[in-house]
C-alpha positions as CSV (number, residue, x, y, z in Angstrom):
1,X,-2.9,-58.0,-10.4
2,X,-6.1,-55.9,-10.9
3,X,-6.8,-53.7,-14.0
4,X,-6.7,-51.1,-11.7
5,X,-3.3,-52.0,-10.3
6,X,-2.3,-52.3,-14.3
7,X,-3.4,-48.9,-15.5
8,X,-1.4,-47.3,-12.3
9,X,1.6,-48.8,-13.7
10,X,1.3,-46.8,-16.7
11,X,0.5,-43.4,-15.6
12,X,1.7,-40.3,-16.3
13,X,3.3,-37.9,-14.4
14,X,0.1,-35.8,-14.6
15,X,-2.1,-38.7,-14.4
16,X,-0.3,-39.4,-10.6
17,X,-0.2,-35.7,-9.6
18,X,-4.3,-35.8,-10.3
19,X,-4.2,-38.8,-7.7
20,X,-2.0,-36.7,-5.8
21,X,-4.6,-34.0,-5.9
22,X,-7.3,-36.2,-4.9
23,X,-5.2,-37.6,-1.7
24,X,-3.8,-40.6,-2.7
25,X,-0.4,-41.2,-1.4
26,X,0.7,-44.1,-2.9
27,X,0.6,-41.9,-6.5
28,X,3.4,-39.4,-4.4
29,X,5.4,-42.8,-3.7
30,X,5.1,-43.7,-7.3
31,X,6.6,-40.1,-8.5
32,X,9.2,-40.1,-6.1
33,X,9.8,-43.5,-6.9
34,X,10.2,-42.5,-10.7
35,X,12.0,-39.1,-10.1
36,X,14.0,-39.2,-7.1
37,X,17.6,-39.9,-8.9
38,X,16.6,-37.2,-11.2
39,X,15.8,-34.8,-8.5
40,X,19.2,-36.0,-6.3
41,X,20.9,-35.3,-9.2
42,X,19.9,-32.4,-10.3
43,X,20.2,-30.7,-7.0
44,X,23.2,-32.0,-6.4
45,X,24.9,-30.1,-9.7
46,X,23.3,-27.0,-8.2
47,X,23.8,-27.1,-4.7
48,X,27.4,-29.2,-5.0
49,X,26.8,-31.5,-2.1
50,X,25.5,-34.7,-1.5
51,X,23.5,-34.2,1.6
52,X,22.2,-30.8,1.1
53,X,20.8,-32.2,-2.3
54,X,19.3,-35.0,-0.5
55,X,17.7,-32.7,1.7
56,X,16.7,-30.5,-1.6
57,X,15.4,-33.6,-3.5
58,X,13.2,-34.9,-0.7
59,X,11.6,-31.3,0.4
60,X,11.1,-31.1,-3.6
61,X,9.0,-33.5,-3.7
62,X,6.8,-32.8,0.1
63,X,6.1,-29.0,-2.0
64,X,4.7,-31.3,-5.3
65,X,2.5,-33.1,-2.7
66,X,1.4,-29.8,-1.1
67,X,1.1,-27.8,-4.4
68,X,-0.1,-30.4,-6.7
69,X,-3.2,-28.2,-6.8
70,X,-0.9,-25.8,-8.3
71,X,0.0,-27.7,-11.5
72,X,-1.5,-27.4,-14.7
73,X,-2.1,-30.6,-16.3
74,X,-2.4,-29.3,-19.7
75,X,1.4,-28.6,-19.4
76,X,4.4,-31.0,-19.1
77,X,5.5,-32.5,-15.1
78,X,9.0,-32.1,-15.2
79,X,9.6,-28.5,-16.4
80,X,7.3,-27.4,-13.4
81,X,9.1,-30.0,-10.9
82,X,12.4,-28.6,-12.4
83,X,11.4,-24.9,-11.1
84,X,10.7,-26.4,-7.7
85,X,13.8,-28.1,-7.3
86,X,15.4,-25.1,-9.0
87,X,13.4,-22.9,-6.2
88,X,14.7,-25.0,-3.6
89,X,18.4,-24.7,-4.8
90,X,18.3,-20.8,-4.7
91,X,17.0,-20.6,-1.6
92,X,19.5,-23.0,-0.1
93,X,22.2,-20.8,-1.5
94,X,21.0,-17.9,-0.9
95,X,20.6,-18.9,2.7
96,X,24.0,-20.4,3.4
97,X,25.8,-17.8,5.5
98,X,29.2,-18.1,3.8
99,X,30.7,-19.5,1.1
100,X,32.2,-23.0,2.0
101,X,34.5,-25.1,-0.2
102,X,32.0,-28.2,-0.7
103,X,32.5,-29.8,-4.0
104,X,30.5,-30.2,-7.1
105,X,30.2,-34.1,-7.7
106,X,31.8,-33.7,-11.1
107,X,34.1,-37.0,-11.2
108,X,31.7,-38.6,-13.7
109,X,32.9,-35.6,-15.7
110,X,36.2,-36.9,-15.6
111,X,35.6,-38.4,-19.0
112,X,36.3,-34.6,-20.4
113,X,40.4,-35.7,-19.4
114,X,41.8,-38.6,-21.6
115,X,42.4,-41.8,-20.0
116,X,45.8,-42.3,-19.4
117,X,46.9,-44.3,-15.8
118,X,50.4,-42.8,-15.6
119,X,50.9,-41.4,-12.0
120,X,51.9,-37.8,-13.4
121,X,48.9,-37.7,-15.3
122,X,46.2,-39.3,-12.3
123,X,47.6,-36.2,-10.3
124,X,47.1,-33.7,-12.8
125,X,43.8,-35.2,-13.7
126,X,42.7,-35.1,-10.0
127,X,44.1,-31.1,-9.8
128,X,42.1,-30.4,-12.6
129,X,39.1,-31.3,-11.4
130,X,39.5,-29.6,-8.0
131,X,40.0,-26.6,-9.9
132,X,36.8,-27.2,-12.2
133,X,35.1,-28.2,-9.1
134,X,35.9,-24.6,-7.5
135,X,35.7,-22.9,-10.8
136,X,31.8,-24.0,-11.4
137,X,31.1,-23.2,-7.3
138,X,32.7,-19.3,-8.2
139,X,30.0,-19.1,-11.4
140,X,26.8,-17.3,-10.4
141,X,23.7,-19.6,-10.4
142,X,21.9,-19.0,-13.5
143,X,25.5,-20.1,-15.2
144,X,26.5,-22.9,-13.2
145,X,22.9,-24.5,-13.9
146,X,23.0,-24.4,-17.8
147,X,26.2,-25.7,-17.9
148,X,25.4,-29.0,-15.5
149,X,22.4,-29.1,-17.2
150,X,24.0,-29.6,-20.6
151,X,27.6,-30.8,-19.9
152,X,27.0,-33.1,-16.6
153,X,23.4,-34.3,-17.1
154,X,23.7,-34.9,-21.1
155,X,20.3,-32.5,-21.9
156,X,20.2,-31.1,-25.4
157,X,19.3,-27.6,-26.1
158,X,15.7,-28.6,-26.8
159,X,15.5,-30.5,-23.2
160,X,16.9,-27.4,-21.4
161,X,14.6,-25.0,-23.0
162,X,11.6,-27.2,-22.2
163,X,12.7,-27.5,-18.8
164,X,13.4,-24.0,-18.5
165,X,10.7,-22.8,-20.2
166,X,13.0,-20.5,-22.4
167,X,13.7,-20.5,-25.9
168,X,16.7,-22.4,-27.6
169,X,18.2,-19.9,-28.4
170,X,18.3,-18.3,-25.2
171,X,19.8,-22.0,-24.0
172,X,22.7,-21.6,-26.8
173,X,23.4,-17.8,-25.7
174,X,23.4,-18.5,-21.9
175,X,25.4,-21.5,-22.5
176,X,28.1,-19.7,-24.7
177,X,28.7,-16.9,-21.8
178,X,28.5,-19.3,-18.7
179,X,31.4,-21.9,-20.9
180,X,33.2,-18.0,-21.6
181,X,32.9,-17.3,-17.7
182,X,34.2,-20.8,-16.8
183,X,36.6,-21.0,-19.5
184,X,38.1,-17.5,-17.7
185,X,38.1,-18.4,-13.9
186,X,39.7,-21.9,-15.4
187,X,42.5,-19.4,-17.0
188,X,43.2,-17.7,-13.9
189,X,43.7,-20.5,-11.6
190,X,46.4,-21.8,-14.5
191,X,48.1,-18.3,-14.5
């Protein structure tokens, strides 16, 4: 293996949008190769579907090819791929002509519900989350992102703030009414 081969290993996000900058696309296969289950996933919690996000992921990362002269390298990667994805998302939603019943891919939430294998309980459980699933698809988007971001993707407060470029308290505040918002569209479909 070459030094050169070596020291590519090793590089930074910026380090491979510079290369990306300078036309080398084998530094775009290395980012997508190191981001793309980030970017599925996060899409996927925004947009609630598998395909769609797919779609979302791999336009996400076509725009950091044809913006990279865009990005700051004095700044952190991921907060400003975050906005494009983010971008992408809204746009998406925005653009979809009606409101369709697709589901947010929240069954590896299904920790929230205790683990109990009675047949009652696997029902309820399954209810539940169809109802969560809904609930999160009814929030408006700026909610239904802090909370994936923080309940279904394990960020802290200090993770969502840098990749939001907000302050932490403005993380804590949004989270507290978007869990408030949930917490009542979760109280109406029990009532």
């Amino acid at each position: 293996m070459s030094i050169d081969s070596k020291i590519r290993e090793t590089e930074t996000d910026a380090a491979l949008v510079m290369h990306i900058k300078a036309g080398d696309k084998a530094a775009l296969g290395k980012l997508v190769e190191k981001h793309k289950k980030l970017a599925f996933r996060l899409a996927l919690g925004l947009v609630g579907n598998k395909d769609d996000a797919y779609d979302i992921s791999q336009e996400a990362f076509l725009r950091v090819y044809r913006s990279a002269d865009t990005f700051n390298v004095d700044q952190p990667f991921l907060p400003w791929f975050y906005t494009i994805i983010s971008n992408l998302c809204r746009t998406w939603l925005r653009r979809r002509s009606r409101r369709d019943h697709r589901m947010v891919d929240i069954n590896d939430a299904s920790y929230l519900l205790v683990d109990n294998t009675s047949p009652d309980y696997l029902v309820e459980k399954e209810e539940t989350i169809a109802k969560l699933r809904q609930c999160l698809l009814e929030l408006p988007f700026d909610d239904r992102e802090i909370i994936m971001l923080q309940h279904f993707r394990g960020m802290s407060y200090d993770e969502i703030a840098e990749l939001l470029g907000i302050p932490r308290g403005t993380v804590m505040s949004r989270l507290y009414y978007a869990r408030k918002k949930l917490a009542q569209l979760m109280r109406q479909y029990y009532e």
